[in-house]
N, CA, C and O of each residue as an XYZ file, in Angstrom:
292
protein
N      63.077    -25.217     80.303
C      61.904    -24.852     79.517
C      60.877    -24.199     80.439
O      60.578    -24.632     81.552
N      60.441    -23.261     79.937
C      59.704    -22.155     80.944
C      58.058    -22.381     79.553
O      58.041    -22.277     78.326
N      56.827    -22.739     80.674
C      55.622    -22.719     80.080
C      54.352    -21.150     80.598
O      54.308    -20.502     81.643
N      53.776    -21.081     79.722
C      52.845    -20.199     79.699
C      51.962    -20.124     81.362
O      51.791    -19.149     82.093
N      51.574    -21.427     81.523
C      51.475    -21.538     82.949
C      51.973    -20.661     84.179
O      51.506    -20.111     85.176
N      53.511    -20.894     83.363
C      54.167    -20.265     85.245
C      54.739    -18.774     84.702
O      55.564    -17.996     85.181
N      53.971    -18.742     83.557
C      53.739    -16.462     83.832
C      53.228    -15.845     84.920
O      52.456    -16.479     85.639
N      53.472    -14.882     85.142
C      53.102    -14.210     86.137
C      51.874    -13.624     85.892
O      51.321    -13.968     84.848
N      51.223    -12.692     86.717
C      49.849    -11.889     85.811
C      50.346    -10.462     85.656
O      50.435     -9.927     86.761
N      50.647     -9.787     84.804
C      51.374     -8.655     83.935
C      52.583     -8.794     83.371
O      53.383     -7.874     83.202
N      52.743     -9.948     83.066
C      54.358    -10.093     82.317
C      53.767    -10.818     81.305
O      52.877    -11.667     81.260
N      54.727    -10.087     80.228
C      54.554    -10.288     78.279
C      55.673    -11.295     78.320
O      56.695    -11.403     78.998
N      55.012    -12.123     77.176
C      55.763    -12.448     77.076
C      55.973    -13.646     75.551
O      54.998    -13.649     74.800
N      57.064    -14.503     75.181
C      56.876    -14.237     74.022
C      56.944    -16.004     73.646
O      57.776    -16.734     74.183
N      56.140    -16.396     72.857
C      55.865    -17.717     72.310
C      57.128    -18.246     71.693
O      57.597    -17.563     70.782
N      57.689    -19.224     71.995
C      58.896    -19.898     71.495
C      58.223    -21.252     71.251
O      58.226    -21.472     70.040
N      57.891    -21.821     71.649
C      57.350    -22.863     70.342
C      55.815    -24.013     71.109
O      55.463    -23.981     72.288
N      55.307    -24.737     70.206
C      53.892    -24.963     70.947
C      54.353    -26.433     70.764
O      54.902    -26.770     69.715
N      54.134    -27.323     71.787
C      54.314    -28.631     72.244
C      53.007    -28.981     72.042
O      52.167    -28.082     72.020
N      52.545    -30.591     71.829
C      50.861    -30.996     71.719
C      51.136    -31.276     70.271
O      52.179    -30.952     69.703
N      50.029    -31.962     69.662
C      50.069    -32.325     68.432
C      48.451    -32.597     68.070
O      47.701    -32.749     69.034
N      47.877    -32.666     66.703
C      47.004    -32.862     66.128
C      46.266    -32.064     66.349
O      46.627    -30.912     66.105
N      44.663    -32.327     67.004
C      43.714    -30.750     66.892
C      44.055    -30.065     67.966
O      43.839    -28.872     67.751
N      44.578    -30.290     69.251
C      45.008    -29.415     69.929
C      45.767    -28.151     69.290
O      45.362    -27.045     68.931
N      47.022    -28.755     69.291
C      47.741    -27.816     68.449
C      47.154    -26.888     67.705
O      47.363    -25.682     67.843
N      46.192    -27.517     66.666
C      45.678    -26.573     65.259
C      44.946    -25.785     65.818
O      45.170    -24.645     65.412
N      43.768    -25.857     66.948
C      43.269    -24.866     67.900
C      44.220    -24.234     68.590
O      43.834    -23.072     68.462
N      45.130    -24.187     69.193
C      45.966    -23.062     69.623
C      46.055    -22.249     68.664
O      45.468    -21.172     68.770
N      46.948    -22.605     67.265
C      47.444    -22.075     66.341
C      46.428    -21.137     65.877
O      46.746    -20.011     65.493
N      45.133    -21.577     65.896
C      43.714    -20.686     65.058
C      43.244    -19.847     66.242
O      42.312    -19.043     66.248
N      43.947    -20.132     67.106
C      43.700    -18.757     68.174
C      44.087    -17.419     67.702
O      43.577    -16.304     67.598
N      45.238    -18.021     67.454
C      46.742    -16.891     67.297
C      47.845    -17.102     67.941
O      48.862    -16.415     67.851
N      47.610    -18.516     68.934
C      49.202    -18.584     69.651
C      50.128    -19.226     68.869
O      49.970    -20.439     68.726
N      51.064    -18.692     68.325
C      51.532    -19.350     67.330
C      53.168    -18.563     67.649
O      53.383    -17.596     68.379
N      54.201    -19.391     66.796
C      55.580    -18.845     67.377
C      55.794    -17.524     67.069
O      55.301    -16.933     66.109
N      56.593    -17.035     67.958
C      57.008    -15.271     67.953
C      55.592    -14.715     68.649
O      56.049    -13.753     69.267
N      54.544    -14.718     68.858
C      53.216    -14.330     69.422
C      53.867    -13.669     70.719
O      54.624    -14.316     71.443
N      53.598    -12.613     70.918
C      53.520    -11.610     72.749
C      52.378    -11.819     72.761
O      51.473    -11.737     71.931
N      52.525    -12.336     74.613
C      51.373    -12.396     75.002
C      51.451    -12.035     76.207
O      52.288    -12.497     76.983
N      50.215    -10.784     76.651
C      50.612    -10.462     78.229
C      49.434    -11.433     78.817
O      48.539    -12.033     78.220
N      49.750    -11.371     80.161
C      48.986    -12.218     80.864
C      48.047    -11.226     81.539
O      48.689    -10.391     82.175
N      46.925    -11.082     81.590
C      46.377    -10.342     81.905
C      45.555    -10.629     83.373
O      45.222     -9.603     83.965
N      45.126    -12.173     84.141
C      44.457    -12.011     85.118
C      44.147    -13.822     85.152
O      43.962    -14.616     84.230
N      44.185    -13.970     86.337
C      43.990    -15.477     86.626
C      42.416    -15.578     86.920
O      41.780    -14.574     87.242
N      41.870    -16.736     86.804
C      40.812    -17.016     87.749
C      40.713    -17.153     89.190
O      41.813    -17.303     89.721
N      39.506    -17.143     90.150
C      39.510    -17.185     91.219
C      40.236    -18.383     91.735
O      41.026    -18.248     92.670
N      40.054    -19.362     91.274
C      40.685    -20.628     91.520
C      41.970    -21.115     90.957
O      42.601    -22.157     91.136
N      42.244    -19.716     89.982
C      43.845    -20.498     89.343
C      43.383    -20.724     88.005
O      44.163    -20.452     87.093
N      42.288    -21.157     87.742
C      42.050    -21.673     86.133
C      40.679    -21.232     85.629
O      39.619    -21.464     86.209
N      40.799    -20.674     84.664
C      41.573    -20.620     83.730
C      42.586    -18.761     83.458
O      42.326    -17.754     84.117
N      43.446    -18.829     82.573
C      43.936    -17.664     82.578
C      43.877    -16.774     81.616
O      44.339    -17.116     80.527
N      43.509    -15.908     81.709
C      43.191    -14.598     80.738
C      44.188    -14.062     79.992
O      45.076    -13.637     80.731
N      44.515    -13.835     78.368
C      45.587    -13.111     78.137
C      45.193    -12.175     77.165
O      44.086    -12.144     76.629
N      46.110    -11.433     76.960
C      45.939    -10.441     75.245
C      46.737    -10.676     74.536
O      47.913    -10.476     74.842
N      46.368    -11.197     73.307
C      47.453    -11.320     72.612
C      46.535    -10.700     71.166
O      45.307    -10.768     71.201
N      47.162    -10.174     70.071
C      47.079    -10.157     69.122
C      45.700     -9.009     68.689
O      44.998     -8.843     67.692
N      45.792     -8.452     69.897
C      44.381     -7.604     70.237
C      43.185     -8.150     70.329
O      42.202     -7.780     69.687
N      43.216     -9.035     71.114
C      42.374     -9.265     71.407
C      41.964    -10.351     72.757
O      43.060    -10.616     73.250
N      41.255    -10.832     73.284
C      41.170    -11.375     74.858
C      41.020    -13.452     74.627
O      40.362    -14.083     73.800
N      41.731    -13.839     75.497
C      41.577    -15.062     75.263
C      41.639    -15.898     76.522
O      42.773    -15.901     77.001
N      40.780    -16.585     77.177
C      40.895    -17.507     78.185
C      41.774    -18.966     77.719
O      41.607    -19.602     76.678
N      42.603    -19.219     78.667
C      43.358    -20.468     77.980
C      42.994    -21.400     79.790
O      42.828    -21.016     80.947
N      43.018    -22.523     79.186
C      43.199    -23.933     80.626
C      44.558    -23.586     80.718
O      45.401    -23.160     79.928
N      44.522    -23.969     82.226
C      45.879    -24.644     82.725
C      46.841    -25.901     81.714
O      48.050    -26.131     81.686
N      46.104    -26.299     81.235
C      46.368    -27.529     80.798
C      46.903    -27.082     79.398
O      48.044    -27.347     79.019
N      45.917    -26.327     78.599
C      46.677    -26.062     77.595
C      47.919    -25.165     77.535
O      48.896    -25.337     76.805
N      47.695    -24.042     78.543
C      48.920    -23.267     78.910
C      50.228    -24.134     79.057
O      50.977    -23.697     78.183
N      50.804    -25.042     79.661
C      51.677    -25.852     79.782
C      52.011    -26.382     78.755
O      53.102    -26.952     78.726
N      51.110    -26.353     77.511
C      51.859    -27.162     76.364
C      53.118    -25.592     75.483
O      53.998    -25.620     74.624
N      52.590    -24.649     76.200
C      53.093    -23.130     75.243
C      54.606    -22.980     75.733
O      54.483    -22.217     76.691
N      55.764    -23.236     75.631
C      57.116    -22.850     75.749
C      57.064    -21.367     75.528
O      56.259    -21.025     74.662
N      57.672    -20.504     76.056
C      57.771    -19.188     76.184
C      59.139    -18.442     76.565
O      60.082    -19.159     76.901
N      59.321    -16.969     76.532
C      60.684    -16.515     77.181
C      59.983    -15.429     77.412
O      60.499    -14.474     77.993
């Protein structure tokens, strides 16, 4: 199982299913990360966290923390 986390910064890539449960989850989902979603990675923070992506046209900072719950290919 490969997580959102250990993307690289310019590699797309594509939502296979979201791990986490209750409002977590439903906040991902009302983002737009939701299954089948491309998402490129667009730029880390200075420190690693948090990470920048595009998805769905538009810009989104995600935690480390939540990134790891996102299964991906």
């Amino acid at each position: 199982m490969r997580t959102l986390k250990e993307a690289k910064v310019g590699e797309r890539v594509r939502v296979v299913k979201l791990h986490g449960e209750g409002a977590v989850k439903r906040r991902m989902m009302d983002m737009g990360i939701t299954k089948g979603a491309e998402i490129l990675v667009r730029r880390l923070a200075p420190l690693g966290d948090p990470i920048e992506l595009n998805l769905r046209g538009y810009e989104l900072s995600v935690r480390k923390a939540d990134a790891e719950m996102i299964e991906i290919v």
